[in-house]
C-alpha positions as CSV (number, residue, x, y, z in Angstrom):
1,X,-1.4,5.7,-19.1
2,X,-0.4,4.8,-15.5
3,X,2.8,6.4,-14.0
4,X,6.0,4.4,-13.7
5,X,7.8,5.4,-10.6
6,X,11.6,4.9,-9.7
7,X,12.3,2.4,-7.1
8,X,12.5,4.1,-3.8
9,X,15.0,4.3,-1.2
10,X,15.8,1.4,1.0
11,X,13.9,-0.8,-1.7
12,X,15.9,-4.3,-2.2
13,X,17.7,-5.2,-5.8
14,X,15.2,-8.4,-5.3
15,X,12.4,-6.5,-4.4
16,X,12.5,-4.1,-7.1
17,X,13.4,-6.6,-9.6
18,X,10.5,-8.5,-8.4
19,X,8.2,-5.3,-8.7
20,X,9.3,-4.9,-12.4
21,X,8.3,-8.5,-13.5
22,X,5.2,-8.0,-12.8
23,X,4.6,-4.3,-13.6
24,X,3.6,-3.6,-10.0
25,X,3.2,0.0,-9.1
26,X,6.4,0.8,-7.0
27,X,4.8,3.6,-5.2
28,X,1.4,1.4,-4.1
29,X,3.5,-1.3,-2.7
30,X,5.9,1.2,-0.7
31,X,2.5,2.2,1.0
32,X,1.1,-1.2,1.5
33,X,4.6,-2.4,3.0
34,X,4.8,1.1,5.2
35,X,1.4,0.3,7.1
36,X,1.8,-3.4,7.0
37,X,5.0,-2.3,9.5
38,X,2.9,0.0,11.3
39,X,0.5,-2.0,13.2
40,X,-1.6,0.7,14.6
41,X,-1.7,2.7,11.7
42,X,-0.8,5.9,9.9
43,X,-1.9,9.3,8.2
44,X,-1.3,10.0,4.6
45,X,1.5,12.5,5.4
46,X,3.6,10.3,8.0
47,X,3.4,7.9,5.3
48,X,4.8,10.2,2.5
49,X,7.2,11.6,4.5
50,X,9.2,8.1,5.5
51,X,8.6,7.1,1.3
52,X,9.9,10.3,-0.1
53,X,6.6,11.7,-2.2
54,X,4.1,13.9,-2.1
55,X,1.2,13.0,0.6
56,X,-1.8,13.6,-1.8
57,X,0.4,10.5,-4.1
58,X,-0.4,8.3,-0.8
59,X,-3.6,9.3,-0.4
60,X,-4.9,8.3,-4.4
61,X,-3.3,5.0,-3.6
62,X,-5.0,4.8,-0.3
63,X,-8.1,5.5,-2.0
64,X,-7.8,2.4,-4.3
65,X,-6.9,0.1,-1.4
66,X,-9.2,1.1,1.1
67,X,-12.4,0.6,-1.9
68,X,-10.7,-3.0,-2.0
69,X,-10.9,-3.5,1.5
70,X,-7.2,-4.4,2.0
71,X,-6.7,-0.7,3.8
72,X,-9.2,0.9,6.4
73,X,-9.3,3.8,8.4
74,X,-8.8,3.8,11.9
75,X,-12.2,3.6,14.5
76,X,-15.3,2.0,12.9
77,X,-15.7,1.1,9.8
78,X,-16.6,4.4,7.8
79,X,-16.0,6.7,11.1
80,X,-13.1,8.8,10.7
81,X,-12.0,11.6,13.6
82,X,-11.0,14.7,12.7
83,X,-8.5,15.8,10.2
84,X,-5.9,13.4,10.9
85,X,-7.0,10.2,10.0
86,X,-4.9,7.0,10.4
87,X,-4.9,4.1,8.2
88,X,-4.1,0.6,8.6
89,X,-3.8,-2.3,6.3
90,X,-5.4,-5.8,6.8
91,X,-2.8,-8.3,6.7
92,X,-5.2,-11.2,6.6
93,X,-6.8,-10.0,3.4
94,X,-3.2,-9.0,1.8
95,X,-2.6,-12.4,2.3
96,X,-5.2,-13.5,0.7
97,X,-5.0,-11.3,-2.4
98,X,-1.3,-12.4,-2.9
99,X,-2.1,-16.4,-2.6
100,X,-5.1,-15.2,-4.6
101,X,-2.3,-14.2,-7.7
102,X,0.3,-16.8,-6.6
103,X,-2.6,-19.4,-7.5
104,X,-3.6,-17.5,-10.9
105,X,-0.1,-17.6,-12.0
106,X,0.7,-20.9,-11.4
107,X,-2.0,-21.9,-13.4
108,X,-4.5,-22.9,-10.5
């Protein structure tokens, strides 16, 4: 059964409301919106620190999103350096995946 998580600080009435009609995972889309305000990027723990959760929470969601291609890590594609790896999301293909659901629910 997946995890409902509270809405987290500095999240907007709208923005939570929003997340709630369509039973979006709080906690992915604080991650997504963290590195989509990061241009160059992130590590697991910077990330979890500024969201207020556990850094191995960030990294599961990373996980997910970075198998999707909508978050890579930093340097070449598969080529991470040492134990501090940063992560960055592509905003093209966020983009994308959200016209992609806009379209499916307006009947498209």
């Amino acid at each position: 059964m997946p995890r409902i998580y509270k809405p987290l600080p500095g999240q907007s009435l709208e923005a939570e409301k929003a997340l709630n009609v369509f039973n979006a995972n709080t906690l992915r889309a604080a991650v997504i919106r963290d590195l989509a305000q990061r241009p160059d990027g992130d590590t697991t723990g910077n990330i979890a620190k500024r969201i207020g959760v556990d850094y191995r929470q960030v990294y599961t969601h990373i996980k997910t999103l970075e198998a999707e291609g909508l978050v890579c890590a930093a340097g070449e594609a598969g080529v991470r350096n040492g134990r501090r790896v940063r992560y960055s999301v592509d905003l093209g293909r966020l983009r994308e995946l959200g016209l992609t659901y806009l379209r499916y629910l307006s009947g498209e």
